[in-house]
C-alpha positions, 0 to 999 in steps of 0.5 A: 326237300321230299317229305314223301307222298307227293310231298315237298319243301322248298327252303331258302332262295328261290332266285335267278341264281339257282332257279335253273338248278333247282329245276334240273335237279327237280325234274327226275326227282318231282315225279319219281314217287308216282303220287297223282298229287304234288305239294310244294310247302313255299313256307321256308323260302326266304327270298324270291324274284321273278325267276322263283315264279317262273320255276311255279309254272313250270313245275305247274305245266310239267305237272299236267304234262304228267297227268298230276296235280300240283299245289303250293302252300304256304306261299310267302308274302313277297312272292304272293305279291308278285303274283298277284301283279302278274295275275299268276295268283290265277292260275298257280293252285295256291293253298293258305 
């Protein structure tokens, strides 16, 4: 959901069933407003798997692909976890 100025907050589940639409849904949408920086508020995600992830690091390398930075805030407890397993907690931008 866009809040305008580079933006965004993402709401519910981020899951191997939705994921793929939300990325094709995502693509035109993300850089449609020029901003050179990109949020992406993960507050209100109520549940993820791997997959939700996966969707991070590709909005991560289409960012920088677009000459953009990217960071998501507010990433919640469960999904932080897995990152930190898989040591993405690394490499995705991450705000508290």
């Amino acid at each position: 959901m866009p809040q305008g100025n580079g933006r965004w907050q993402l709401r519910g589940q981020l899951d191997m069933d939705n994921v793929g639409r939300l990325l094709q849904a995502s693509r035109p949408l993300l850089f449609a407003d020029g901003a050179a920086e990109l949020e992406l508020d993960l507050a209100a995600v109520e549940h993820t798997d791997s997959a939700g992830l996966a969707l991070l690091v590709e909005w991560l390398r289409a960012a920088r692909h677009n000459d953009r930075r990217i960071r998501f805030r507010g990433m919640p407890a469960q999904m932080r976890a897995m990152a930190e397993v898989s040591g993405l907690d690394r490499i995705l931008p991450l705000v508290d």
